[in-house]
N, C-alpha and C positions, 0 to 999 in steps of 0.2 A: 133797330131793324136794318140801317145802314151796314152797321158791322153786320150781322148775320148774312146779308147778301153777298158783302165781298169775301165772307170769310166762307161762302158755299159756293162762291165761283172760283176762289182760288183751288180749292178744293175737285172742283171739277177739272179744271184748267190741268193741274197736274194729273188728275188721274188720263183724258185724255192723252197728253205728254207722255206718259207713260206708256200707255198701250201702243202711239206712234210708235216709240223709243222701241218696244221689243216688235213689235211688225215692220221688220227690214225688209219684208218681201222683195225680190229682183223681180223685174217687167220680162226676163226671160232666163229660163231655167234648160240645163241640161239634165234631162231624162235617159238614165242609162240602162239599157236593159241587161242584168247580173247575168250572165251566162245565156242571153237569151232572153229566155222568162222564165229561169227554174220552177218557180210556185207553178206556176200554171203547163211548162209542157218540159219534156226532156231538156235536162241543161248541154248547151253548148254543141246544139245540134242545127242541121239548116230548119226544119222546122219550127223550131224554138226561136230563130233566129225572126222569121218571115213572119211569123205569129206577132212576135214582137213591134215591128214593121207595119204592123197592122193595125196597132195600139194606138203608133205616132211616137214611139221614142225617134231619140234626134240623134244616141250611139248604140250602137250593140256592143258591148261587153262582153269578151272571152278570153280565154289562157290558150296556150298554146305549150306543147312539149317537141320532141327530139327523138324519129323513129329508127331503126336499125340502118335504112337506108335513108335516111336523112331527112324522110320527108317533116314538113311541118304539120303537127296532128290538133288539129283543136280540142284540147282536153285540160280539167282543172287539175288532174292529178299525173302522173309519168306511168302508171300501175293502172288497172281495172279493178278501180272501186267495188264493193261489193254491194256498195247500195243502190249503183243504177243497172250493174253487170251481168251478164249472162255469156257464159264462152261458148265453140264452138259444138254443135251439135248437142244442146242445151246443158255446157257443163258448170257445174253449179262452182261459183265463186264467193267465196265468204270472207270474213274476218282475219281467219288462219292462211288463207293462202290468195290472198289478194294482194301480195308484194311480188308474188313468184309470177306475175301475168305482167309482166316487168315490159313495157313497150317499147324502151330502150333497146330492147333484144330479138323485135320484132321488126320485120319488114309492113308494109301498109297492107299488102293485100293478108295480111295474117290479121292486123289489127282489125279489118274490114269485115273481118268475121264475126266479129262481135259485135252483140246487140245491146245496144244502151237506151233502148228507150221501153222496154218492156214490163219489167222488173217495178212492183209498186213502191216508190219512194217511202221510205220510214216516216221521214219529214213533210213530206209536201205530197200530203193525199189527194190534193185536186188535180196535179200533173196529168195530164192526157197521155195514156199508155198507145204504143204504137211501134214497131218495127223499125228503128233507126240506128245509124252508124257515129262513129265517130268523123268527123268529115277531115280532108286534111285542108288549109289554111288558101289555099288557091280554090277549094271548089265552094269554098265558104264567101272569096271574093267575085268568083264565077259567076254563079245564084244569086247572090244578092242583089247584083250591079245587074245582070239580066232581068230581076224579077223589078226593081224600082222602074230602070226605065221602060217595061211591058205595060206598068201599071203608074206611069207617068207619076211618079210618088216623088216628095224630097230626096236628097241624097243623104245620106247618113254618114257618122263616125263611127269610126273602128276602135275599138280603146283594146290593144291585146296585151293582157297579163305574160309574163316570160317569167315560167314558173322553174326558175333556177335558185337552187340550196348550194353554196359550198361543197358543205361536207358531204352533197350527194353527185359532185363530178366523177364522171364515166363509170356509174352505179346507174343512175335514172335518168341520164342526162349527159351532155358534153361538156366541157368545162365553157366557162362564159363566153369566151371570144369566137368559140365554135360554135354555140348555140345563137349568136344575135348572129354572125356571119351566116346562118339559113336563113333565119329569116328576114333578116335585111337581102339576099336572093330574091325571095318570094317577092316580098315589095316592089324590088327593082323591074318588076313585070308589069307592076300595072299603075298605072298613074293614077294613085290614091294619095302623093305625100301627104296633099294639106289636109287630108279627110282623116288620117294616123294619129292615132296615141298608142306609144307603147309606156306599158306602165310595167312597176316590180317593186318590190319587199328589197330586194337586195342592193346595197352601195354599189359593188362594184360594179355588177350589170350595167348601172343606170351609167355609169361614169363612163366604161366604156361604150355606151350608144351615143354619150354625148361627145367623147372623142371623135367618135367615127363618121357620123351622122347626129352634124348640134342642127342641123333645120328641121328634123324631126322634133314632135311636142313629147315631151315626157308628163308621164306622174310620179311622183312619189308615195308608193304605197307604204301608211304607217300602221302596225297594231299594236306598238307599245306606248304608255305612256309619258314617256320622256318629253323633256321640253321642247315644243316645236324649235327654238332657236339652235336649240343643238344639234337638233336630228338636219337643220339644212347647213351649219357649221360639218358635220360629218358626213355631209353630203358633196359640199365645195362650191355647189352651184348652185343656181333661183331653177326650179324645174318649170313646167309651163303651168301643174298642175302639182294640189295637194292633196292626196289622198286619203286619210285618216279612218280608222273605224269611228262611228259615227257619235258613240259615246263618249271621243276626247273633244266632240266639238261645243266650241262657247264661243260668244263676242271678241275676246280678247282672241282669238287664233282667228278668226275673221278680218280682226283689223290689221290684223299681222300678215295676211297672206294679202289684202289689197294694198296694204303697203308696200309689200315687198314684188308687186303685177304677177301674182300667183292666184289661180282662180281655186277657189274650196268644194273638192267636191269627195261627199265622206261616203264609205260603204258601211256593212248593204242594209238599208232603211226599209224595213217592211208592216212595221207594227203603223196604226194610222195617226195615232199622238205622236209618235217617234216621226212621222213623215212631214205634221204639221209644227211641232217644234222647230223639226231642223232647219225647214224654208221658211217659215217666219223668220229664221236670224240674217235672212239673205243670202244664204251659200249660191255658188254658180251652178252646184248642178248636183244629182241625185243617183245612186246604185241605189238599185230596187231586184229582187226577185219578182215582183207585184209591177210591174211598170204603167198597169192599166191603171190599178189603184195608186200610184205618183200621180199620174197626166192629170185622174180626173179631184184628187185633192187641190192638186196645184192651180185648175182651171176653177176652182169654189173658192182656193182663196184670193185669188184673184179679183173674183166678182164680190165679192166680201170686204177686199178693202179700196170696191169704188176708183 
């Protein structure tokens, strides 16, 4: 009978062990909202933004491109997508000629013509349809910082994607050093440093922001599988932040990014097993399209592991 009890408490003893062992949960989580809150309202618009805001996320998440006149456009693509688009005096944008609406080639009050919030997402039927613009990157910090402090809310992070390709300089874009030279402008206006993340896909971007501006926080955004140690070896630097799609993330790139004072934080998580895996492994923070449905996972498991 002796054995049987120790051999069913060791028993137990590991299985709790165990369940510790994969509930890394962190005491606090960055909640990032993807463009906003794509699932739920137009992506990468003030709306989408203030909606978000409303949730409790802690960043707002956006891209940013490079207009004729230089302005900074908040948008995830250089072009008017056809899936959220609609051009001037309801001209229909599709498939076939949604590269030819080139924004690169545009001045802002042209871009301003066009409607991105109208248009029913293919993808995300629940988005709230509505009359909206592409905003340019100063009226996005205008609004926000006016509407927090009206409504005495937290301050927020800015996490902005600088969505520069190589092979697409002075096609969709400026080459790198002209592209971060705007928008590092734009910043230089408002005293948001420590509130800034800029993030990006591309090496040399990142290199030269960290030339330019190393007190600024970087990400490192990843969607290939290659081995973390490599991609920060061809990278050259510890960024402040790791990016990953969310399905290269495991324990072993977790212990790797606290080792190295890299905080893990993966895009974009929206499924709710996919939301509750990821933050069980302890990541620092979360891209959601859904940010409503992050907060309030993350506030269940919370209360769940007492």
């Amino acid at each position: 009978m002796n054995i049987f009890r120790t051999i069913t408490l060791l028993v137990i003893i590991t299985f709790v062990y165990s369940c510790q062992n994969k509930n890394m949960l962190a005491d606090h989580i960055d909640i990032q909202g993807h463009r906003g809150c794509r699932g739920l309202m137009p992506e990468n618009t003030i709306p989408g933004f203030i909606r978000a805001l409303k949730f409790g996320v802690t960043t707002l998440e956006m891209d940013v491109v490079i207009a004729a006149d230089y302005s900074v456009v908040v948008s995830h693509d250089p072009f008017f997508h056809h899936y959220i688009s609609i051009g001037p005096d309801r001209l229909e944008i599709n498939e076939k000629n949604m590269h030819t609406h080139n924004m690169f080639k545009m001045d802002y009050p042209t871009i301003a013509s066009y409607d991105v919030g109208l248009k029913p997402h293919i993808k995300f039927p629940l988005q709230r349809k509505m009359p909206t613009i592409k905003p340019k990157l100063s009226m996005v910090f205008d609004t926000i910082e006016a509407y927090l402090k009206a409504n005495i809310l937290p301050t927020v992070q800015y996490s902005i994607e600088i969505k520069r390709k190589a092979k697409y300089d002075n096609q969709f874009h400026p080459d790198a050093e002209t592209f971060i030279g705007e928008v590092l402008k734009v910043l230089a206006k408002y005293d948001l440093n420590e509130r800034i993340i800029l993030q990006c896909f591309d090496i040399e971007t990142l290199q030269l922001i960290h030339q330019k501006k190393p007190d600024i926080k970087l990400a490192y955004l990843i969607a290939s599988s290659s081995n973390f140690e490599d991609n920060i070896d061809r990278l050259g630097f510890i960024p402040d932040i790791y990016s990953p799609a969310y399905k290269l993330v495991d324990t072993e790139l977790l212990q790797y990014c606290n080792k190295q004072g890299m905080k893990l934080i993966p895009w974009t998580i929206n499924e709710v097993s996919d939301l509750e895996r990821i933050m069980l492994l302890g990541v620092h923070g979360i891209i959601s399209d859904y940010p409503d449905r992050a907060i309030e996972i993350f506030k269940g498991l919370q209360l769940s592991k007492g």
